[in-house]
Each structure stands twice: as C-alpha cells, then as structure tokens.
C-alpha positions in Angstrom: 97.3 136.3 130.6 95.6 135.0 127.1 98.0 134.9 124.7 96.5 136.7 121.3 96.0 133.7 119.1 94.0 131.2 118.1 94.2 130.1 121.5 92.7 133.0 122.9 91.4 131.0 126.1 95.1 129.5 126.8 96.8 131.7 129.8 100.6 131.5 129.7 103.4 131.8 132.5 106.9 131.9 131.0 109.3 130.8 133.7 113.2 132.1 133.4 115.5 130.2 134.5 118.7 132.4 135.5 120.0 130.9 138.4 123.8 129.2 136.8 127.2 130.4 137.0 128.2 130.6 133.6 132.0 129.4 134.8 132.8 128.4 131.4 132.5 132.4 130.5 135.5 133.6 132.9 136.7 135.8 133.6 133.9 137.4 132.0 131.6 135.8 134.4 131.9 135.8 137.8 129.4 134.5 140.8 127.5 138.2 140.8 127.5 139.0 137.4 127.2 135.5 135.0 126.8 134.9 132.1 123.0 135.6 132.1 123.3 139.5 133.4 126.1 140.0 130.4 126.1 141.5 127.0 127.5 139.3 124.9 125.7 139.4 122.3 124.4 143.2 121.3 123.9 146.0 123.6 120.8 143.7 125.5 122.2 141.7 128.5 121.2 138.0 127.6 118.6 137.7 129.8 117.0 141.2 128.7 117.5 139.4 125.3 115.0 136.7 126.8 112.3 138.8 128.0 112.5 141.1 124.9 111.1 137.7 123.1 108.6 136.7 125.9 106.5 139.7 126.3 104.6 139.8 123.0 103.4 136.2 124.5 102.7 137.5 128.0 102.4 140.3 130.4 105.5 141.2 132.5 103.7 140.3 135.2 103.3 136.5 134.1 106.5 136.1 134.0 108.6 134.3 136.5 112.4 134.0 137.0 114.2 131.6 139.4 117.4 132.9 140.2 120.4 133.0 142.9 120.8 135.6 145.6 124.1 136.6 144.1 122.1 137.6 141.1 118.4 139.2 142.2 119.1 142.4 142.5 121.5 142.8 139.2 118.3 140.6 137.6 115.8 143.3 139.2 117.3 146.4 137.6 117.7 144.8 134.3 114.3 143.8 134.2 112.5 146.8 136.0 109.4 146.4 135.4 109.2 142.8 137.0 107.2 142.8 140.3 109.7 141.8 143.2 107.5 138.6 144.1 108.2 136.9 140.6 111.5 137.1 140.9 112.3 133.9 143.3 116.3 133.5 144.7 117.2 129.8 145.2 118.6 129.1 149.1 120.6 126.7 147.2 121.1 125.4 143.8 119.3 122.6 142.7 119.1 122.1 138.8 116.1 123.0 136.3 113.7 120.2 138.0 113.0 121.8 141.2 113.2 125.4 139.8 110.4 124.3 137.3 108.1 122.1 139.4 108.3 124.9 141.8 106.9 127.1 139.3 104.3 124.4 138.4 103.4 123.8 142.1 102.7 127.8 142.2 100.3 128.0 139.0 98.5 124.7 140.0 97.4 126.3 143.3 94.4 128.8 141.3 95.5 128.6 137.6 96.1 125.0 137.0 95.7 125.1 133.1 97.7 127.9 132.8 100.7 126.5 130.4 104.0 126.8 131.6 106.9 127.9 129.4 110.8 126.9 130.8 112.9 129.3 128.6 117.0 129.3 130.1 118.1 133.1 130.5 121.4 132.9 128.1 120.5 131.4 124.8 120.2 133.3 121.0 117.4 133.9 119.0 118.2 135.2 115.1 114.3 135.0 114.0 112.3 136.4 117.1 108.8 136.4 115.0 109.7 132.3 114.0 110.5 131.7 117.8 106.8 133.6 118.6 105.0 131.7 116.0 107.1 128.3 117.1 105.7 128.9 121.0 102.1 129.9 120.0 101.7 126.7 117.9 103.5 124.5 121.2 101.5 126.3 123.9 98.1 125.0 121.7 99.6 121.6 121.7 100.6 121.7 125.3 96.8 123.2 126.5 94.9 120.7 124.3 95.7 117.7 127.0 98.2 116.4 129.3 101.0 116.9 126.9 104.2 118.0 127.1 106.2 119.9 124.1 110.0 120.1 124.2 111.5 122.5 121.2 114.1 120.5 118.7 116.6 122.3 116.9 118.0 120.8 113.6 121.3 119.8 114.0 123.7 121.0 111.4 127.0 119.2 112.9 128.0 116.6 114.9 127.6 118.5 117.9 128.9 116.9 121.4 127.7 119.6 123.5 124.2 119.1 123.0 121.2 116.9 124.2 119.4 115.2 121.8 115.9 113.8 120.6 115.4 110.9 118.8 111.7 111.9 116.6 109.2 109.5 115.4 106.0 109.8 113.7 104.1 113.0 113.4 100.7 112.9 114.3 97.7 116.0 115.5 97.6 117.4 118.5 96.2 120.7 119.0 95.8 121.5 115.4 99.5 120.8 114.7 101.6 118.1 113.7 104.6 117.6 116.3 106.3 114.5 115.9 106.6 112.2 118.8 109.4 111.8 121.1 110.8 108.7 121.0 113.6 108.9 123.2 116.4 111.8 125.0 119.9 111.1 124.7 122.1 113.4 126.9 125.9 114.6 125.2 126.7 111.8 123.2 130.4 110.7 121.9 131.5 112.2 118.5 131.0 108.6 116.7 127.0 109.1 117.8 126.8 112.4 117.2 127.5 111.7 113.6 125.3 108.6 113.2 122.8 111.1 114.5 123.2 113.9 112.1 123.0 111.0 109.2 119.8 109.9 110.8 118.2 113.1 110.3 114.7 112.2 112.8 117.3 113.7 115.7 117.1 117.4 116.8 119.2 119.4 119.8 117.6 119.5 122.9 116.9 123.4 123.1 115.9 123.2 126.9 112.5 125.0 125.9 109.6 123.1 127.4 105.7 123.7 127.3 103.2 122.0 129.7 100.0 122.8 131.7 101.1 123.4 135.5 98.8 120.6 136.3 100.4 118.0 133.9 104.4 118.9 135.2 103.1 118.5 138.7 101.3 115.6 138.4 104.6 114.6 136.2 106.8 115.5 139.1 104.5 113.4 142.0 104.6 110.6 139.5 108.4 110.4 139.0 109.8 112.4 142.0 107.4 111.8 144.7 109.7 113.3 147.3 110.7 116.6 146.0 106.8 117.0 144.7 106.0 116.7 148.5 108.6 119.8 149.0 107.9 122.1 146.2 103.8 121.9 146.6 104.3 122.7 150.9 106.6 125.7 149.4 104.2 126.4 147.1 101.7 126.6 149.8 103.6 129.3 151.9 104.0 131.5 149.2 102.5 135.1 149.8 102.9 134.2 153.2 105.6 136.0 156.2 106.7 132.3 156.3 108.0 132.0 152.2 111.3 132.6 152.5 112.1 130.2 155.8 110.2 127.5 154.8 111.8 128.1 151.1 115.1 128.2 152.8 114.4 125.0 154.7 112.9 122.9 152.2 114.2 123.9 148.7 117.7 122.3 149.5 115.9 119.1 150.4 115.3 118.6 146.4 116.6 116.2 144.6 119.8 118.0 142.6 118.4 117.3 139.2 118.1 118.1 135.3 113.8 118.3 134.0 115.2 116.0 131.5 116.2 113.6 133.8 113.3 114.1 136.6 110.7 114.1 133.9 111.5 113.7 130.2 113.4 110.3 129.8 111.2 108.2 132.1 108.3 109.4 130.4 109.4 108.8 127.0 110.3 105.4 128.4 106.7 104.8 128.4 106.9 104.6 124.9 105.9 107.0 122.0 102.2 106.7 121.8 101.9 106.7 125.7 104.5 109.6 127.2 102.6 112.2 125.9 106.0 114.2 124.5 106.0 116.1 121.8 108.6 117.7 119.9 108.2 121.3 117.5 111.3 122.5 115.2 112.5 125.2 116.2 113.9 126.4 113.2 114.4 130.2 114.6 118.1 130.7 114.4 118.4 129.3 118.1 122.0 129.1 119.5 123.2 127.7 122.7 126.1 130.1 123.3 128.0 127.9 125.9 131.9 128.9 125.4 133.8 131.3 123.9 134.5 129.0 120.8 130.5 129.1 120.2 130.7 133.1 121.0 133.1 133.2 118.2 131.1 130.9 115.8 127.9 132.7 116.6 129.6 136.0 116.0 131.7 135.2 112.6 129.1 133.3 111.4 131.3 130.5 110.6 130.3 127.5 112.3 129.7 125.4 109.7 133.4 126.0 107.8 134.9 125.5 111.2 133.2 121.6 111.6 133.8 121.4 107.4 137.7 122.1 108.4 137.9 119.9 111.0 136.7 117.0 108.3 139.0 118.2 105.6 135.9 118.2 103.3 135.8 120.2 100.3 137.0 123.7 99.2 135.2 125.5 101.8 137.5 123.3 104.0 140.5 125.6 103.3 138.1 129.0 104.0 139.9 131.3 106.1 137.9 132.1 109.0 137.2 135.2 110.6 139.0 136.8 113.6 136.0 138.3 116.4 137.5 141.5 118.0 135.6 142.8 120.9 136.4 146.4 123.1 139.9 146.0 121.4 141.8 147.6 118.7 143.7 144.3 116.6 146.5 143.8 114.2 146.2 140.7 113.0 149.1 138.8 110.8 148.6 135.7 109.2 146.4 135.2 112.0 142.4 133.8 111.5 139.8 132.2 113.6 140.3 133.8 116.9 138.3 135.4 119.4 139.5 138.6 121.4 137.8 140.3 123.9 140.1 143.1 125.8 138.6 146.6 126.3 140.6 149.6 125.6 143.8 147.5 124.2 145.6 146.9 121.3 146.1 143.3 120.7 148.8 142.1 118.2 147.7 138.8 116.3 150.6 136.8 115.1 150.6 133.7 112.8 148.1 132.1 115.3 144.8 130.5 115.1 141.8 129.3 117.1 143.2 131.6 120.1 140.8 132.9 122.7 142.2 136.2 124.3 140.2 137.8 127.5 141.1 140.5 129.6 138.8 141.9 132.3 140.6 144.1 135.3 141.7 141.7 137.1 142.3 138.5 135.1 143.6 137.2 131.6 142.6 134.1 130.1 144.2 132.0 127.1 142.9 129.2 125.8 141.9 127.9 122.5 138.6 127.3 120.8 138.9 124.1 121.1 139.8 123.6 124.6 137.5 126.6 125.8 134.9 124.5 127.1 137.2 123.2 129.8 137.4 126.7 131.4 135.1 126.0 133.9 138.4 123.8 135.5 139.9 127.1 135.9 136.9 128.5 138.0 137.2 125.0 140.3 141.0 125.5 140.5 140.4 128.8 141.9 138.1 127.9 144.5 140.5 124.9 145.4 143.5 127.4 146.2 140.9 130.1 147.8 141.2 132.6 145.4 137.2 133.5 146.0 138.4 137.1 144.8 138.8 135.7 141.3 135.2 133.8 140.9 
C-alpha cells in the first residue's frame, strides 16, 4: 500500500514479530498467552498496541505477523480484521533473522521495492504521531537505495539491558539526515554502559528496522547463504497446498539467530561509508518493557530517580518513589518503589522497598526490582522438574 507522504510511490509491509515467550513476565505470561497477547499497559493488549500505531502507515492487509502455534489463534481474535494468510506460525523458533528474511523472501517474489518494517509486538510508544513521522522519514531513506535504517533511542542511563549503536557522521539520504552506523554492540557491562552515555553519539538498539525486501534478501544470501537458500524455496511454496509442510520441514533448518547478528554487525563491519546503515532517533517515548522492574518504571514514571538513587547523586537521589498497584487494593507503610499486581486482593505493604508482588490463579511470584530480570530462571526451573502446568 503507498504510504500518504511524500513518498507517495513507496509501498510498505510492516512485519510483527510476536513469536517469544515473554518468560521474564511470569506468571503473568505463560506459553499461550505471553507477554505480547497481554495488557500491561492500558486496556490494549501489547500487540493491539502495535497495530494501533501501524495502520495509519499501512492497510491491515499489508501487514504481516510471524508468530507461534501456541499464540495464532489468541493473535487472530485480537487482531480481527487480519486475513488468516498473514498471520504465519513458526514450526519452530528460530530468532528475528529467519522470521524477517522470510518476510523479505515473500515481498521480493512480486513487490521487491516494497520496504519492509520489523516492529517487535511488546514494546511502548508515549508519542504515536513522533513514532509516524520518525517511520515515514526512515521508509524514504530505506526506498531511496539499498539502505538499511535501524531506529536509535537516546539513552538516558546506563542501561545494561540494551543493544547499542555507536553513530558517526550525518550525511543525506532520502531527503534526510541519518547519521551513519558505525558499529552494534550487543548488552554491554555497566563500566561501558556509562562510557557510552558520556559519549553521547550511542543510542539503544530499538529492534525497529526499515529495508526494501530486495536489499534484506540480498543481505541475507550475502551473509547467510544457507538459510537464504531455505527461506526463498519457503517463500516459493507459499499460497500453495504444500506451505505448511515444506514450512514445517525447512524453517527449523535456519540458522537460530538475532537480524542483528545475521545482518547488522557484519555489514557495519564494512565500514561506515560502505554498509549502507543508517540510524534515525527515535525520540517518541519508546520503551522496551522487558521485566517487571521496567513495568514499574514505565508506570511511576520514575526511571530516571531510580538510576539517580542508585548513584547517590543529588537531592532527587533521596526522592521517594512511587508504589504501582495493579487489580489490588494496597496499604502501604513506610513502604515505596514497589510493584503489585494481584487481582481482587488486599495487599499490606510494610517497611519494604523495590518488591515485586504477582498473583495470578495459580502461582505467586516475589522478587525484587532488581533481580526481576532473572525470572525467566524460574520458567527454566519449572520445565526442569516437569511442572509444564505452570509455564
């Protein structure tokens, strides 16, 4: 579909990708309903959230999501008016490479211009109209060559739980000025984190990317000759009564790896001037929300105090911060910075801080903040004393 802008000509295929498990959400999250099917932020399941933001840039029937079979039909009646055929189950899973370059073997077949948007199903969006203009000005940069435009956030801690991308000069492309990529550097320790927040040319790795289908194929038989050969005979089959066996056959042949990985970082290797990788702020109030300890930041609004706390910097260092009580009635006593999420209960609060509290019918987690993003251990503990029940 031409997006309506001043590139009027430039057809766009967003491409969801909804196919994790979200472990790091339990007991919230479980195998059939993660994190991407839940509501946990507003009355809009996350990835209703996503295609809320999408469809002023394309038709519903551009869009594709690349899911799990434990997921599809939950997906399909959250998203009803998505034609069955778009929505594509993974036989196994297999990272963001192959669920993209699948969707890039798909368009190159009769729309190979046609730019390709990789949006993940589960992250937030505060400034929808800045994250439409931000995508109409990378989709021009992305159609006006072989380009390829990743989204940069800027980073406002130290943050370990992010990617990041080194920046270099900005130059035109497209009518727009994106800087150059220089290089990706995947979660780094705390002591880089901070050199790169004093750098200030490095951004977060949002996991937004913009290319033509031709130029993330080519990308993929350049750099992953193998799983190219795979995902272009699956591509092949599709609309045909043989898809979904030689989907099921082939699919979990693919290399089990990350587009950044596949693609990104040996192109930027190339060097600046020759990868072709451009990066866009995207200043647009995005948020990653991957634990409960960024739920609760998100929610109070007080990620910033929490990171100036843990420095012991200033008089916003000694800021109380708020409690975030969800489904729950709360009495809270010398209590601050906790999350609560517990349906129908009273919970008593009491001289405790940085708690997270989660009760769902069948399980109870307690953790803290700081420790939340180990969750997902508790997910692979399960599994390892058979309690399938419980993931």
């Amino acid at each position: 579909m031409p997006i309506p802008s001043n590139q009027s000509t430039t057809a766009f295929a967003p491409v969801i990708l909804a196919g994790g498990s979200g472990t790091r959400f339990w007991p919230r999250s479980r195998r059939s309903r993660a994190k991407q099917v839940l509501a946990l932020d507003g009355e809009r399941t996350m990835i209703q959230q996503t295609m809320d933001r999408l469809l002023p840039l394309a038709a519903i029937d551009d869009v594709w999501v690349i899911t799990n079979s434990l997921l599809d039909a939950t997906i399909a009646s959250q998203l009803p008016g998505m034609k069955a055929q778009r929505i594509l189950s993974e036989p196994a899973a297999r990272n963001t490479a192959p669920a993209a370059g699948l969707a890039a073997f798909l368009l190159e077949r009769d729309a190979a211009e046609t730019v390709i948007g990789i949006f993940p199903a589960d992250h937030v969006v505060k400034d929808t109209d800045g994250f439409e203009q931000v995508l109409r000005r990378g989709i021009g940069v992305a159609a006006a060559g072989e380009n390829i435009v990743v989204l940069g956030v800027t980073p406002t801690r130290p943050e370990t739980g992010y990617g990041y991308i080194e920046t270099g000069a900005a130059v035109d492309v497209g009518g727009e000025r994106p800087r150059r990529v220089v290089r990706f550097t995947e979660k780094p320790s705390r002591e880089r984190a901070e050199a790169f927040l004093a750098a200030g040319n490095y951004r977060w790795n949002s996991g937004i990317f913009l290319w033509s289908a031709r130029t993330l194929a080519n990308a993929l038989r350049e750099h992953c000759p193998a799983m190219a050969v795979l995902l272009q005979r699956i591509a092949e089959a599709h609309g045909t009564a043989a898809f979904e066996q030689v989907f099921a056959d082939l699919y979990p042949q693919c290399e089990n790896i990350s587009i950044d990985y596949a693609v990104l970082e040996p192109r930027s290797a190339k060097g600046e001037a020759a990868s072709g990788i451009y990066c866009l702020e995207a200043d647009f109030g995005w948020n990653d929300i991957g634990s409960w300890a960024a739920l609760q930041e998100h929610k109070a609004g007080n990620g910033e105090d929490r990171e100036q706390e843990r420095q012991g910097t200033g008089e916003q260092g000694t800021r109380e911060l708020a409690n975030v009580v969800e489904g729950a009635d709360c009495v809270a006593i010398d209590a601050t910075g906790n999350y609560v999420f517990a349906p129908g209960k009273m919970v008593a609060l009491v001289g405790v801080e940085g708690l997270v509290v989660v009760e769902t019918e069948d399980a109870i987690l307690v953790t803290t903040l700081e420790q939340s993003q180990d969750v997902g251990k508790i997910v692979s503990e399960l599994k390892r004393r058979g309690r399938e029940d419980l993931v």
